[in-house]
N, C-alpha and C positions, 0 to 999 in steps of 0.2 A: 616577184620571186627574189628572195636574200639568201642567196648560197653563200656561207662561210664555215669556214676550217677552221677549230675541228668542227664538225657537224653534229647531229642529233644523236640522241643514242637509241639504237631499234630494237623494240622488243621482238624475237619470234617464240612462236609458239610449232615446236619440233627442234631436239638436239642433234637429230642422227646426219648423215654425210651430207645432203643438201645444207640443214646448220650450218657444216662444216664451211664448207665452200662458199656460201655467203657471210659469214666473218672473216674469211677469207680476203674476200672482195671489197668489204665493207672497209676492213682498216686502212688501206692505202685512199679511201678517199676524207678519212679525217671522223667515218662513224662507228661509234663503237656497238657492239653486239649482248644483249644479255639472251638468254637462250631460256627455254622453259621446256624438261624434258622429264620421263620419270623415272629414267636408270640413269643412277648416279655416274660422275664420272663418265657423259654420255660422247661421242665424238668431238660434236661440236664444243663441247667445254675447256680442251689447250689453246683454245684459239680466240674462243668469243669472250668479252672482258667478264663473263659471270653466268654461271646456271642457277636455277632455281629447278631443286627438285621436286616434280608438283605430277600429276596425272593431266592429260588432255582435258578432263570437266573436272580438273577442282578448282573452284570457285575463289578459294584465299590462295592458292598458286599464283590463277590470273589475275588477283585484285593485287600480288604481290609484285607480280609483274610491270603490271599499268603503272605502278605507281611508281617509278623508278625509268622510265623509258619518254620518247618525246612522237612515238609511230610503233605500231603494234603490226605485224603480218604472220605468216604461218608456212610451213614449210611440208606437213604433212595433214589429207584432208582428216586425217580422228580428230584434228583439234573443233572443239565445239564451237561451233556457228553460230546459237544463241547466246552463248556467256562471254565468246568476244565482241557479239555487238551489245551489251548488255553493261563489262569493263569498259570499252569503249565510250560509250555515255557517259558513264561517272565519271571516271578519271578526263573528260573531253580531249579524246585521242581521236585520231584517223586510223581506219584500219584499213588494209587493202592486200590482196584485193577484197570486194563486201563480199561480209559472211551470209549475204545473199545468195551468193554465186557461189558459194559453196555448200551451203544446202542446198541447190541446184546439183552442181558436180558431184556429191559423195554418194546420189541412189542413183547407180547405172539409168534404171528407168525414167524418172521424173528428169535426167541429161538427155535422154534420146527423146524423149517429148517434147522440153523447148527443143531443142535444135529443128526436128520435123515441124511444131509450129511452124517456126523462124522462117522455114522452106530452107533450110540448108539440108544437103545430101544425105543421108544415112542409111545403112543398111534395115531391109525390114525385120522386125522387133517383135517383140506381144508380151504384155506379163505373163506371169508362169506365178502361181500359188500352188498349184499342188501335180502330182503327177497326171495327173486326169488332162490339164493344160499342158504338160509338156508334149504328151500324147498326140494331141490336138496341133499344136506348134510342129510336128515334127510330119502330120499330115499333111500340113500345110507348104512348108519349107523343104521335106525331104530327110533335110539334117541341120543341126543347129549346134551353135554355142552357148551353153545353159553357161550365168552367167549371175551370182549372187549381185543384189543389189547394191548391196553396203561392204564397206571392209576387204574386197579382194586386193591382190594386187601381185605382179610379179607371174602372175597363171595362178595365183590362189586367189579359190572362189568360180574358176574358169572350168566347166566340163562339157567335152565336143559327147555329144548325142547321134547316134545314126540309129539305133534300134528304138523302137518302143518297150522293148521288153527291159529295156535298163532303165527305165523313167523313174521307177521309185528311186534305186541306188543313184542315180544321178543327183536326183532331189535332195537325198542323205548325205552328200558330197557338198551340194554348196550351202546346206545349212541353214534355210530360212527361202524366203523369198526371192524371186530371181524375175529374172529377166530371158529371154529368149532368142537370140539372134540368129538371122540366116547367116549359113556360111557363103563368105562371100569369095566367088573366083579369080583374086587379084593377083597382078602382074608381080607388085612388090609392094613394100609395105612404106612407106612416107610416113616423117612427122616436123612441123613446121613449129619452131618455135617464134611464140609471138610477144610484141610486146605493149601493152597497152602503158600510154604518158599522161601527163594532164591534160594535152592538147595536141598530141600525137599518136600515131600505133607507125610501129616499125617491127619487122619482119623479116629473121634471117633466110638465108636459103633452105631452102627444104633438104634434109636429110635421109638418105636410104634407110634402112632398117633392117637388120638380120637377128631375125630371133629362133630359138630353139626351146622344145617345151613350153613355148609360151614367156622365155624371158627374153630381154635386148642381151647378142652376143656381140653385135657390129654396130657403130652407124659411118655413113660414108659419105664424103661431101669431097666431090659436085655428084647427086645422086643420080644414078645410070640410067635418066630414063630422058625423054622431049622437052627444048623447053615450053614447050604447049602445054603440058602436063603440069612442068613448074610454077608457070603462070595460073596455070588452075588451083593448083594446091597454096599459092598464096594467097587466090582470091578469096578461096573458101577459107583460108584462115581470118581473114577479117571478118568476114561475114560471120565466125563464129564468136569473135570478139563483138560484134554488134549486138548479140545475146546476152550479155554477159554486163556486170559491173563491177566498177573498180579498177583501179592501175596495180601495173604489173607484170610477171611474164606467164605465160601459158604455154603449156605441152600441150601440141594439137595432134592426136596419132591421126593418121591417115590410111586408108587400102587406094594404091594406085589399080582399077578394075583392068580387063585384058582390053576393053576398048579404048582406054584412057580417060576415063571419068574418077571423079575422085570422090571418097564416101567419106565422113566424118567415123574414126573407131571410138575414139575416147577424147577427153579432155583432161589435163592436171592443172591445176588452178595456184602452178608456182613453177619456182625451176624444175626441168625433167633430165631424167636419165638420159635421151637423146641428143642433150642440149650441152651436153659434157664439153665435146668436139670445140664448143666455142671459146674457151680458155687459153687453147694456143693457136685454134683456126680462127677466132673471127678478130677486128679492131674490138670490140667491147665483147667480153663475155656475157651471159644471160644470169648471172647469179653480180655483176656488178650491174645490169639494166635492172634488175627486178628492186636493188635498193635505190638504185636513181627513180624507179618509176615508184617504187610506194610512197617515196621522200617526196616524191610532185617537182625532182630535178629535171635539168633537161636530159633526155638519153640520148647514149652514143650511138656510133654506127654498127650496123650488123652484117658490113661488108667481108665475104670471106677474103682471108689473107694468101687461101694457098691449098693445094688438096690434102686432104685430111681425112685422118679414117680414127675412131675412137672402136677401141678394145674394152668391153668388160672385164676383171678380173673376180672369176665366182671361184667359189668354194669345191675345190675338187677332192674332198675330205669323205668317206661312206659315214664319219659318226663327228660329231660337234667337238671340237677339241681348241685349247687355246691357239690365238691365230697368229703366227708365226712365218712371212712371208721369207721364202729363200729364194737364191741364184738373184737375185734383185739386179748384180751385175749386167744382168742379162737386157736390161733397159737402159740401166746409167751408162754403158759403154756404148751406148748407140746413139748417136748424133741428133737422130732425127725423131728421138722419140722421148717422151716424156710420162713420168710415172706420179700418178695421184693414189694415194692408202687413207685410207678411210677412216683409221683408227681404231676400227670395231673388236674388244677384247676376245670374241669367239667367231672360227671361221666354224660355218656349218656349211653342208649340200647345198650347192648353189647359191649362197647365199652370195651379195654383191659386198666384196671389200677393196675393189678400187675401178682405175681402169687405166688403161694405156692409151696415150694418142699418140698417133704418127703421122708428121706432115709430111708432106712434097713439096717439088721445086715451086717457085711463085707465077708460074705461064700458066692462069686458069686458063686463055682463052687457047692454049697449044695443048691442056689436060687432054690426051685421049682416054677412051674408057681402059685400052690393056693398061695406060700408065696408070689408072685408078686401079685396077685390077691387081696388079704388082703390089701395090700400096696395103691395101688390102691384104695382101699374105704374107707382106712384110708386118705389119702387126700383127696379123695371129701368132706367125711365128715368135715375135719377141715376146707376146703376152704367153703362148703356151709356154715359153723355158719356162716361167715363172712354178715355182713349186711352194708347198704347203709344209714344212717338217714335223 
């Protein structure tokens, strides 16, 4: 391996906030970024050395891409699977992670069938085509998360089921083909970010998870639960990297169950929303491992520095309107907290345009859960001053 500075320059395919943050990360180690997005002037474009405005499958986007970059990756799973392993070949790039592993990850179902091969944990599933199966699913299960294959994300595409008599409107909701999930009765919710190298995998600490309506409002670290529990949720994060091809980082969601079992929710097959915390909580962030790990560098450590609690900042707007963040003071005056913006020209309902982290003193092994507890409403609090004008 010949690590020199400056280094390669990385093509992705996705401009929006993850873009961001891996050109972010990217330029302090000597690689530059060109970005391929299809709204102009996309986040990731003040930062990354160049956009190409192109669609997720257009073909002379990606060939314009390739041909200008020295390592191809993707940051959001719309980007096409076959036509970056397809540029990839021609231009002879590496891509990572393989866009095997991501037609694997983009249809909920064909993810929850390897992983069950695999024998990793999951909750029970069933395809769903039409209302007649959801029906049936819901005889089976009681109640379930109908769950679009393809395209959800954020709780779009996501609808919980208790009646039979809503299976069609449920059906008319996610829009195509779904999936079926039992609901599962868990304690809290976990997600392990991981990291696949050329010849390593490393693995930060598992992260709590507080979501509402189906989106992340928190994550919390060191996450409030055994470390029996933690040691489980890491094991089974490998083991779901065992499934999988390619280097790089992975969002692993988790359900911690009421007896302490851990079920696989989802996979993201890049940096995650969860995985924010690691920017000023961990020694390496997951958006500087994810370019050491595509580049086939060595990755850093993913040891936490301190407790930490990551704040979403959503859109508290009832109609879409230019986004305009105020009281900003309300972060920069505080010591222990740190403000990320996204860039995105329109804040809409819930929509995510940054977040807030806030750490604690550095005694993990003296962290009590009320000091995490505190931490915890010390950032809501400074993320809710935040206002929208």
């Amino acid at each position: 391996m010949n690590v020199t500075v400056p280094g390669p320059t990385l093509g992705v395919v996705g401009g929006g906030q993850l873009g961001r943050m891996l050109a972010e990360a990217a330029a302090p180690l000597g690689v530059d970024v060109i970005v391929l997005d299809p709204t102009p002037d996309c986040p990731a474009a003040p930062v990354a050395r160049e956009q190409i405005v192109g669609d997720f499958d257009d073909p002379e986007a990606f060939r314009e891409l390739a041909s200008r970059v020295d390592a191809l990756t993707f940051e959001i799973e719309l980007a096409d699977a076959a036509l970056l392993d397809r540029v990839a070949d021609e231009f002879d790039l590496s891509v990572h992670p393989a866009p095997e592993t991501l037609e694997t990850i983009e249809d909920k179902l064909v993810q929850k069938r390897a992983l069950e091969d695999a024998g990793v944990p999951v909750p029970p599933f069933r395809q769903i085509d039409d209302a007649e199966d959801l029906r049936a699913a819901l005889d089976e299960f009681g109640a379930v998360m109908l769950k679009a294959r393809t395209g959800g994300y954020d709780g779009r595409g996501n609808v919980p089921v208790t009646d039979p008599a809503d299976a069609e409107e449920a059906m008319d909701a996610v829009g195509g083909p779904a999936m079926a999930e039992t609901f599962v009765d868990f304690a809290r919710e976990l997600s392990v970010i991981a990291v696949q190298g050329d010849d390593e995998v490393r693995t930060f600490p598992a992260g709590e998870n507080v979501h509402e309506e189906e989106i992340l409002r928190e994550t919390i670290l060191p996450a409030r639960t055994t470390d029996e529990v933690l040691e489980r949720a890491e094991a089974v994060a490998r083991d779901v990297l065992d499934t999988l091809s390619g280097r790089g980082v992975f969002g692993i969601e988790l359900f911690e169950t009421e007896d302490g079992e851990i079920l696989v929710n989802e996979i993201a097959p890049r940096p995650h929303n969860s995985g924010h915390w690691t920017i000023e909580g961990a020694r390496t962030s997951q958006f500087e491992q994810h370019v050491r790990a595509v580049l086939g560098w060595p990755l850093g450590s993913t040891r936490l520095r301190c407790p930490t609690v990551m704040a979403n900042v959503l859109g508290t707007v009832e109609e879409p309107q230019p986004a305009r963040l105020g009281n900003v003071e309300a972060v920069l005056g505080d010591a222990d907290a740190s403000l990320h913006w996204y860039g995105k020209d329109e804040v809409r309902p819930l929509r995510k345009m940054g977040h807030v982290t806030l750490t604690g003193g550095s005694e993990l092994d003296a962290a009590a859960e009320s000091d995490t507890d505190e931490l915890l409403a010390h950032a809501r609090d400074v993320r809710d001053a935040l206002t929208f004008e």
